[in-house]
N, CA, C and O atoms as a MOPAC input file, in Angstrom:
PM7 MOZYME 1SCF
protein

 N    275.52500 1     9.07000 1   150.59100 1
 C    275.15000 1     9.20000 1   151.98300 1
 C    276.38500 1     9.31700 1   152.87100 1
 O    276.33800 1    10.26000 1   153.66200 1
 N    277.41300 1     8.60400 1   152.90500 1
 C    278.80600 1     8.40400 1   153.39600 1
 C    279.16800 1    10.21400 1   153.36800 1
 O    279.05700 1    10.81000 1   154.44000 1
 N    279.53400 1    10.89300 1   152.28400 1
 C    279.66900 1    12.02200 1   151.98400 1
 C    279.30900 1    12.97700 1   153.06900 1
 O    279.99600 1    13.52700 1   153.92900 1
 N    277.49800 1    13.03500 1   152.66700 1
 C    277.19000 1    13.62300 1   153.91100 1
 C    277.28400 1    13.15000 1   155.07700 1
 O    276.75700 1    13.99200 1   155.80300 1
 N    277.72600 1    12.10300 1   155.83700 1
 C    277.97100 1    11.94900 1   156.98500 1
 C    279.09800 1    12.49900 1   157.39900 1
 O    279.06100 1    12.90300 1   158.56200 1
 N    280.30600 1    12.67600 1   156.69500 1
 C    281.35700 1    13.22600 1   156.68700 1
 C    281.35300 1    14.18600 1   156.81200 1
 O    282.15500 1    14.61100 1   157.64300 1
 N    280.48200 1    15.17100 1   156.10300 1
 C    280.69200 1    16.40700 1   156.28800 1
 C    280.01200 1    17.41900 1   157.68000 1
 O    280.23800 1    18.56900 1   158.05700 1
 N    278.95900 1    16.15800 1   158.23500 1
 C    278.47800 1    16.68900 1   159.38800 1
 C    279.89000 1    16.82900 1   160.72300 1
 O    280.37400 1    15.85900 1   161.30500 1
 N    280.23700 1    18.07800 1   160.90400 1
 C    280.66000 1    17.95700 1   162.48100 1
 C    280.90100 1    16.94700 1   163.54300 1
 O    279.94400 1    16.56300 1   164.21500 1
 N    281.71800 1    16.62900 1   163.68800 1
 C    281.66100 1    15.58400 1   165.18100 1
 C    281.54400 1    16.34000 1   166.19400 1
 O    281.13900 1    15.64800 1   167.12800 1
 N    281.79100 1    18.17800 1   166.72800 1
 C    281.81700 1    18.54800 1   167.78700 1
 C    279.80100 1    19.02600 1   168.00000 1
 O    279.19400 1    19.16300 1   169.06200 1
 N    279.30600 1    19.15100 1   166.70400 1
 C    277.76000 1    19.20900 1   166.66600 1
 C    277.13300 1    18.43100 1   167.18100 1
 O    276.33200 1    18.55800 1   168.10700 1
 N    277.56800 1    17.20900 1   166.40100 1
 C    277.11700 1    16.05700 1   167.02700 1
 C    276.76100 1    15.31100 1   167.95300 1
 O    275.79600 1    14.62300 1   168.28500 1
 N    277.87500 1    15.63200 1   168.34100 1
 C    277.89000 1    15.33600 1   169.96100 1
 C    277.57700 1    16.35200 1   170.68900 1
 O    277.37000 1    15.77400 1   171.75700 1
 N    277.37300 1    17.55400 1   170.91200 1
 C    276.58400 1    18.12800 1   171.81300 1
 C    275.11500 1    18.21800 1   171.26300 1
 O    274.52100 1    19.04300 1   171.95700 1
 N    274.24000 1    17.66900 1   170.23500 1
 C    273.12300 1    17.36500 1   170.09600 1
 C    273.03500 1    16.15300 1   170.85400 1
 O    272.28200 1    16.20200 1   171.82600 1
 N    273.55100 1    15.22500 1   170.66200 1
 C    273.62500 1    13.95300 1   171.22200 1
 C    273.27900 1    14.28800 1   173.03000 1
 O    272.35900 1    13.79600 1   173.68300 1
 N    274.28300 1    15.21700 1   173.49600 1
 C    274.11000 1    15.40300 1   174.83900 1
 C    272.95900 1    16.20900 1   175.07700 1
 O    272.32600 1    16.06900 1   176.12300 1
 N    272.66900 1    16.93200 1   174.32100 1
 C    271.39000 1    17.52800 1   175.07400 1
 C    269.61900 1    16.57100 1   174.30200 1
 O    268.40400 1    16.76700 1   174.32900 1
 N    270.30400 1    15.86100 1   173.89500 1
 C    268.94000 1    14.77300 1   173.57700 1
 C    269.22800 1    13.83600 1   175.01800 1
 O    268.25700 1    13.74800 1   175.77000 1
 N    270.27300 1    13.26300 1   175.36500 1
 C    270.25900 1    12.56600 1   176.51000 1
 C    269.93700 1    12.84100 1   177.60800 1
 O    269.42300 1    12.00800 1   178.35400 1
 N    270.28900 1    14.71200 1   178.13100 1
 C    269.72600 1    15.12100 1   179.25100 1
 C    268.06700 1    15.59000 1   179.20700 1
 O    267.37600 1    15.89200 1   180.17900 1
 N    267.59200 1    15.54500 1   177.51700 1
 C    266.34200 1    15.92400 1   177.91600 1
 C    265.75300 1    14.45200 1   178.31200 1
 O    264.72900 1    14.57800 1   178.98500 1
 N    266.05600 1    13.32200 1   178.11900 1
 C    265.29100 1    11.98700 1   178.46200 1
 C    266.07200 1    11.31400 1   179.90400 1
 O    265.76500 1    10.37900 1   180.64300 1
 N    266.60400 1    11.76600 1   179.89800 1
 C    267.15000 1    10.95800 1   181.38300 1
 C    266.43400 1    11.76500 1   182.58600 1
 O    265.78900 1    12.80200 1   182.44000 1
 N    266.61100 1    11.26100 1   183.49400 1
 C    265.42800 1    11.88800 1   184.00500 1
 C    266.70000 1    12.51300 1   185.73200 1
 O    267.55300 1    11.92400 1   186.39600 1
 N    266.13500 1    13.86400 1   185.76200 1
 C    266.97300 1    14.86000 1   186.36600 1
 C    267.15500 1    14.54900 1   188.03900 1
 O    268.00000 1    14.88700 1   188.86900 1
 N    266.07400 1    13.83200 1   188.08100 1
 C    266.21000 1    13.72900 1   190.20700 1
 C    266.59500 1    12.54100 1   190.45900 1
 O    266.70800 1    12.25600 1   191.65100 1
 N    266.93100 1    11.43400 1   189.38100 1
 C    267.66700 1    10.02700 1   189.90100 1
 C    269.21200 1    11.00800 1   190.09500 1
 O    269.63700 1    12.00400 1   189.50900 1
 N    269.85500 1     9.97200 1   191.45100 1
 C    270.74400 1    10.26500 1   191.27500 1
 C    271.95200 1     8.85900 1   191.61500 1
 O    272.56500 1     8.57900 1   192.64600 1
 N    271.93400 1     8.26100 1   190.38000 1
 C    271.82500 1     7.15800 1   190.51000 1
 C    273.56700 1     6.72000 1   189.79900 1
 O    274.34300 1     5.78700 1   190.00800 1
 N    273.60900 1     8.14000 1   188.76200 1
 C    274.80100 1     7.87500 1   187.95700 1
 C    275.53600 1     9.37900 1   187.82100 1
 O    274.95000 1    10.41800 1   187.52000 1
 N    276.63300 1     9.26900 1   188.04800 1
 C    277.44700 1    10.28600 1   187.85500 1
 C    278.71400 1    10.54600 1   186.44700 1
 O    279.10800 1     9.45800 1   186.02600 1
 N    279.29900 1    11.66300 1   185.78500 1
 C    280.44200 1    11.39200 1   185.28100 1
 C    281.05500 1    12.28100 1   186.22100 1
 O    282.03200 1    12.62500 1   185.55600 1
 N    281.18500 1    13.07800 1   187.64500 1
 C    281.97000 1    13.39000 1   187.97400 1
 C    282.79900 1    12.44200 1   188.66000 1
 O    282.54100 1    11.33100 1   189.12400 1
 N    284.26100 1    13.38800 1   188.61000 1
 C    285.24900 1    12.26000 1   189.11800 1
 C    285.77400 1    12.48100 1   190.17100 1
 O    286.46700 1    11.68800 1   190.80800 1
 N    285.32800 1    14.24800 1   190.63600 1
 C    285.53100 1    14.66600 1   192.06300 1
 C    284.64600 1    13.83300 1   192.84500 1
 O    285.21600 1    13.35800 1   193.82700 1
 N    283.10400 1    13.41900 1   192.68600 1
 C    282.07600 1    13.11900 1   193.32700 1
 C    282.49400 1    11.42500 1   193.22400 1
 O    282.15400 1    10.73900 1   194.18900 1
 N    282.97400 1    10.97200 1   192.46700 1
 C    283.15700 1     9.78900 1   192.24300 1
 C    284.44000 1     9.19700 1   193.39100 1
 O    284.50400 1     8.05600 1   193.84800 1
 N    285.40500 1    10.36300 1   193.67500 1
 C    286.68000 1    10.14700 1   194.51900 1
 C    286.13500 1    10.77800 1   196.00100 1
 O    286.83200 1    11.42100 1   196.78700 1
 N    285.12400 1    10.52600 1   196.12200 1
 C    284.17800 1    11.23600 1   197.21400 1
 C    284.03200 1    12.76100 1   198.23700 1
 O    283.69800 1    13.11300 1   199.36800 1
 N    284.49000 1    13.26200 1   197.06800 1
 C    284.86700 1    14.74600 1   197.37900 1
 C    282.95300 1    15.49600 1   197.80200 1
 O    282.04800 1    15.56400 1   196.97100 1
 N    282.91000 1    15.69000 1   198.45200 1
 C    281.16200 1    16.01300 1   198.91800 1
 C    280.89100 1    17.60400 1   197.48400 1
 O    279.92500 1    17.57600 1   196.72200 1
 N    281.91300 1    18.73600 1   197.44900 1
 C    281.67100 1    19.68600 1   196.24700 1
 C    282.38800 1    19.36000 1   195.18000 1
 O    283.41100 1    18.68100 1   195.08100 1
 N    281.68100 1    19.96900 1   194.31800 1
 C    282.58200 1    20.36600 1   192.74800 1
 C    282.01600 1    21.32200 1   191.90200 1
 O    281.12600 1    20.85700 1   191.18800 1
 N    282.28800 1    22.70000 1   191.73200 1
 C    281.84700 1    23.27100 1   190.58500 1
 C    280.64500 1    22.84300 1   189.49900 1
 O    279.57600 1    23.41900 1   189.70600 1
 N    280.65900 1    22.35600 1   188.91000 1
 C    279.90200 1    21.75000 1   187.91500 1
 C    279.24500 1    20.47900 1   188.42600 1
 O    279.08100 1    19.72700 1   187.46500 1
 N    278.88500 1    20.03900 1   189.34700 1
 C    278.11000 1    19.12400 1   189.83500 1
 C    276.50000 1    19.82600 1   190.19500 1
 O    276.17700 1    20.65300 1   191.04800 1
 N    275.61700 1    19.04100 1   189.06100 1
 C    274.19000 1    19.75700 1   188.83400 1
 C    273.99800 1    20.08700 1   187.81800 1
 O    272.85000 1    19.84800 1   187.44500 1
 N    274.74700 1    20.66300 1   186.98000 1
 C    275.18800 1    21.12600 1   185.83200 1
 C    273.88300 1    20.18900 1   184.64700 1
 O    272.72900 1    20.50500 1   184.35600 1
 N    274.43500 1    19.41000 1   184.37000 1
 C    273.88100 1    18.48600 1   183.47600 1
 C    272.24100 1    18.70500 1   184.24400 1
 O    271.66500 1    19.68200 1   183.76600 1
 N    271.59200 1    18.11100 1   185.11400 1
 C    270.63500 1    17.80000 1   185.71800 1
 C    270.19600 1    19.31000 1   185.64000 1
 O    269.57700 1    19.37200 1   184.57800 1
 N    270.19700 1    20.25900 1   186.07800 1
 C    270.25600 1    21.28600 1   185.66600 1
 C    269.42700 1    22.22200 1   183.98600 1
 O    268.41700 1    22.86500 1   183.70000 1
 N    270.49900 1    21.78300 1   183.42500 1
 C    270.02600 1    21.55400 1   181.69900 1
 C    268.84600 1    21.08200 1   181.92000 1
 O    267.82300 1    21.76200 1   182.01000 1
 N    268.93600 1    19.75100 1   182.03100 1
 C    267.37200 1    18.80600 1   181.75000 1
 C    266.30800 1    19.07600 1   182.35100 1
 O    265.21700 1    18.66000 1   181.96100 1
 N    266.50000 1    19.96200 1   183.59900 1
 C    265.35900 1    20.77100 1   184.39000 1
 C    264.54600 1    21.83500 1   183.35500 1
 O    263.40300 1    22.01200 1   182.93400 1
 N    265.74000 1    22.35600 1   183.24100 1
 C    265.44600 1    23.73500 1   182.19700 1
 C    264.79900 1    23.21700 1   181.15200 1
 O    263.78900 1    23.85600 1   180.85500 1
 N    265.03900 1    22.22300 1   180.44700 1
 C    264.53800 1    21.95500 1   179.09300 1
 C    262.54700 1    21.46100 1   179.30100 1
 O    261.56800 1    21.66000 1   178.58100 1
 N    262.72800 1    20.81200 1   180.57200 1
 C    261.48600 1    20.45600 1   180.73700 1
 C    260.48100 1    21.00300 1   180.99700 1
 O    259.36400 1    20.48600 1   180.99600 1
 N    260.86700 1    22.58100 1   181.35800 1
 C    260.39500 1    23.75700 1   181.72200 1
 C    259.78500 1    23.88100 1   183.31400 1
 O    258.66000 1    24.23600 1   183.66500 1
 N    260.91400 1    23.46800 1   184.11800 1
 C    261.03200 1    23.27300 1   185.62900 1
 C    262.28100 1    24.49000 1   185.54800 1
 O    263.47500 1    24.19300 1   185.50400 1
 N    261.80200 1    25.79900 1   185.53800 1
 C    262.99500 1    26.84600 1   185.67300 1
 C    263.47500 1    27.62500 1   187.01000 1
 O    264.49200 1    28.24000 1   187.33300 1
 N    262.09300 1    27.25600 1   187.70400 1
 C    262.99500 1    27.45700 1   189.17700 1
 C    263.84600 1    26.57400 1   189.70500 1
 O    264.93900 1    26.91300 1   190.16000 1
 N    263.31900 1    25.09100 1   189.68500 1
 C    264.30100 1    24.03300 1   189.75300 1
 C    265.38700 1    24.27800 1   189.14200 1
 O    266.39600 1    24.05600 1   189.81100 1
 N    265.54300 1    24.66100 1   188.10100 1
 C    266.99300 1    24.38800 1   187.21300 1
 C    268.03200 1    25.28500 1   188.01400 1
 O    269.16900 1    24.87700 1   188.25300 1
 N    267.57500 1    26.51900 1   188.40900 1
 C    267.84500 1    27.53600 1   189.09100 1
 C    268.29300 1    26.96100 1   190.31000 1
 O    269.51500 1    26.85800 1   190.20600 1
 N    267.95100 1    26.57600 1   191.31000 1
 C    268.19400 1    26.03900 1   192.24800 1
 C    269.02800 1    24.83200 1   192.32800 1
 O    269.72500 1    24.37200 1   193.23200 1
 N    268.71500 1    24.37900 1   190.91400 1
 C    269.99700 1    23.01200 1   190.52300 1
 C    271.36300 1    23.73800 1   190.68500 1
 O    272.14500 1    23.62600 1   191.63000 1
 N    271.46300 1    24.33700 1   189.81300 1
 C    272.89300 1    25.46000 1   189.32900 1
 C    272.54100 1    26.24300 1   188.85600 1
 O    271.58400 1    26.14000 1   188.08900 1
 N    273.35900 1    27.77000 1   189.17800 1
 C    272.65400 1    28.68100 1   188.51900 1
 C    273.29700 1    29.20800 1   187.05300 1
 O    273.10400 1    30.23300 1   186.39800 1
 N    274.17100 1    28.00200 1   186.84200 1
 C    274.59000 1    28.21300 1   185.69400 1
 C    274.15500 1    27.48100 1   184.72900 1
 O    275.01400 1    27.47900 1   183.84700 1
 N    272.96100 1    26.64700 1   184.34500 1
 C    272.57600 1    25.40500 1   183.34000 1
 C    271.64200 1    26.23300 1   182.81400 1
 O    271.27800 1    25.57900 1   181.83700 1
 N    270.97000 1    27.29600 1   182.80700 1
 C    270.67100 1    27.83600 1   181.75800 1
 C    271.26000 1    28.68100 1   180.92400 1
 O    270.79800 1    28.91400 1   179.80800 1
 N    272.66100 1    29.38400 1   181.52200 1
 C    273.28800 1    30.01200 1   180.36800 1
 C    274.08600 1    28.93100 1   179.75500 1
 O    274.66300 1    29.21100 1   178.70500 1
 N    274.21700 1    27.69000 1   180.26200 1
 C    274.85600 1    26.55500 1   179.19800 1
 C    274.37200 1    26.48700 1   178.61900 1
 O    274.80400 1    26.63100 1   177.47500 1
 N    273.32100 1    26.26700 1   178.79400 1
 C    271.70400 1    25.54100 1   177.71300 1
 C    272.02200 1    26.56700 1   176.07500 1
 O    272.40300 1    26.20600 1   174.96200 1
 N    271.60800 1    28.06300 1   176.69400 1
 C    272.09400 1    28.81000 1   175.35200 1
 C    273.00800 1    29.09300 1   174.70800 1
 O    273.04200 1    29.53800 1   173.56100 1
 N    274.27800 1    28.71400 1   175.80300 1
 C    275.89000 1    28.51800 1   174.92400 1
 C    276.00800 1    27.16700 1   174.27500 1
 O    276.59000 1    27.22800 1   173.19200 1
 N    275.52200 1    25.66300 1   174.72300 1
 C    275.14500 1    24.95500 1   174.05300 1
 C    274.14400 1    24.94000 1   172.45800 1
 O    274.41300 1    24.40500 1   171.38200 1
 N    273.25700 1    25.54200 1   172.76700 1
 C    272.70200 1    26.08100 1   171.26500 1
 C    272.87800 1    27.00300 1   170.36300 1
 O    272.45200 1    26.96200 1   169.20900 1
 N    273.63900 1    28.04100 1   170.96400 1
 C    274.18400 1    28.98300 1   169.87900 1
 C    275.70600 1    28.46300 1   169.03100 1
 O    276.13500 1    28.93600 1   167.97800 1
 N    276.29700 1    27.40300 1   169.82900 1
 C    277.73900 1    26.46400 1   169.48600 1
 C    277.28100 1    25.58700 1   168.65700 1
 O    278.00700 1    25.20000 1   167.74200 1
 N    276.12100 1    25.15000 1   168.79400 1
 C    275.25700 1    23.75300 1   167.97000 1
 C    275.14800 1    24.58800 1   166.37300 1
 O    275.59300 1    24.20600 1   165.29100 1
 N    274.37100 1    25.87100 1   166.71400 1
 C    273.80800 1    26.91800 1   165.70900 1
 C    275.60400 1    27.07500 1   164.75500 1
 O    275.73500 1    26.73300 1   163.58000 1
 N    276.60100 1    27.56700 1   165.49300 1
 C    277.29000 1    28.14300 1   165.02600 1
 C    277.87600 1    27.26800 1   163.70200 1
 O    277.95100 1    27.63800 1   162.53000 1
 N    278.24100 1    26.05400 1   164.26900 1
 C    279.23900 1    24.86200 1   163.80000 1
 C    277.79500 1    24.58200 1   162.37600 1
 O    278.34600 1    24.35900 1   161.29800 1
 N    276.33400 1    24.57100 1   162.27100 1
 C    275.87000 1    24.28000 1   161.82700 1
 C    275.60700 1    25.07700 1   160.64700 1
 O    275.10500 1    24.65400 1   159.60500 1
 N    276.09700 1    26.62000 1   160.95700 1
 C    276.06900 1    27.52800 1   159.74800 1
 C    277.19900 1    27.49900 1   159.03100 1
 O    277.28000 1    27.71900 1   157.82200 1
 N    278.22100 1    27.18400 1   159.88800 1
 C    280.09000 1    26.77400 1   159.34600 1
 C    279.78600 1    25.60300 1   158.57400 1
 O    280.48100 1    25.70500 1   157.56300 1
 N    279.15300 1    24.60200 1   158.51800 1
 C    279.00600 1    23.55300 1   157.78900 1
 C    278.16600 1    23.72900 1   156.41000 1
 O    278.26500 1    23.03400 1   155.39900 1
 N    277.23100 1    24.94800 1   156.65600 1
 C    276.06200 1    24.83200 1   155.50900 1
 C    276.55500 1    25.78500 1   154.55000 1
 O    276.34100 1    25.69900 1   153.34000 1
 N    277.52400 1    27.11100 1   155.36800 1
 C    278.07200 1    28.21000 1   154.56000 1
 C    279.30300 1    27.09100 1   153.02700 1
 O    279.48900 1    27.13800 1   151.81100 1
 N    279.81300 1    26.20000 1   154.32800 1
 C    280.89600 1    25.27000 1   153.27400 1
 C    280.26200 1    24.72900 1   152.30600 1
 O    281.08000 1    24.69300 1   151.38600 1
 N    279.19700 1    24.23900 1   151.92000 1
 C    278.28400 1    23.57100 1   150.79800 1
 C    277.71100 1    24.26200 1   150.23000 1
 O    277.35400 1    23.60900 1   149.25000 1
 N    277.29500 1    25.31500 1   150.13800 1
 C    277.13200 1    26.60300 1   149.30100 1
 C    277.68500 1    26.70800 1   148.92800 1
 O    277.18000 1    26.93800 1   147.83000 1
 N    279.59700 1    26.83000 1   148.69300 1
 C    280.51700 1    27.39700 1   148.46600 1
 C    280.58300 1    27.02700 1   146.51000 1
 O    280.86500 1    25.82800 1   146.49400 1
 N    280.49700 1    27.34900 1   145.48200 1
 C    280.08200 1    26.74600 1   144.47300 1
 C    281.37700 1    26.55600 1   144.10500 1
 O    282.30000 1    27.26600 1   144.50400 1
 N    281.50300 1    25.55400 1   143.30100 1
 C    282.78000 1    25.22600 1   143.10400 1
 C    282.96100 1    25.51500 1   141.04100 1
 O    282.51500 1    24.79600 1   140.14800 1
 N    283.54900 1    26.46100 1   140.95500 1
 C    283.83300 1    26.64200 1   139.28700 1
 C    284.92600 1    26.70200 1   139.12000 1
 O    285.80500 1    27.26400 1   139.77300 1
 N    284.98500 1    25.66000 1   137.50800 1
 C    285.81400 1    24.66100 1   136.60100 1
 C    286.61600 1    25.97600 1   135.57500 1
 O    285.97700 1    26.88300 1   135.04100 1
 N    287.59200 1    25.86300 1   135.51000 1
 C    288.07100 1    26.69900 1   134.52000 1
 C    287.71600 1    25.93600 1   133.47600 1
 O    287.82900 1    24.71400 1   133.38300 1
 N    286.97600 1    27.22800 1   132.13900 1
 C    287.16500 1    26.52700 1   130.83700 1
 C    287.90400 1    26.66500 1   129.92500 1
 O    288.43700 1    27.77500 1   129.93100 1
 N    288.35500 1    25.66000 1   128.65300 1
 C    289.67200 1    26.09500 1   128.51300 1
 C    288.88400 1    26.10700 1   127.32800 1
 O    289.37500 1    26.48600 1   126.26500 1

């Protein structure tokens, strides 16, 4: 079991991890932030919505998400095609058959 844990990705991982968290957290509290512009009380920032955004989209609130940022749905699919990618890089490696010279 150790083995295969090892061989799973940490960069997979963790962006499964993040988009399991934005689908359950819930998108209109705005209660917690990781920005650090918004946090140093800067009123804009680029990527503020972003996340909330995602979790709109996922819930299938797509005008909302839209109106969140209009960029959290092409994350959403650069997020899953990066998830996809790292996950075929991992499965192509275990296929790879490994043969013994015989002597």
């Amino acid at each position: 079991m150790r083995q295969f844990a090892r061989r799973i990705p940490i960069e997979g991982g963790c962006w499964v991890a993040a988009l399991v968290f934005l689908y359950f957290c819930d998108p209109y509290s705005h209660h917690f932030t990781l920005c650090p512009l918004e946090s140093m009380g800067w009123k804009w920032c680029p990527g503020c919505g972003l996340g909330r955004s995602i979790s709109l989209f996922m819930r299938g609130e797509i005008r909302e998400s839209v109106a969140m940022h209009v960029l959290g749905i092409p994350a959403f699919f650069t997020l899953i095609h990066r998830i996809y990618t790292l996950t075929k890089l991992t499965y192509d490696h275990w296929k790879i058959p490994y043969y013994h010279e015989q002597s």
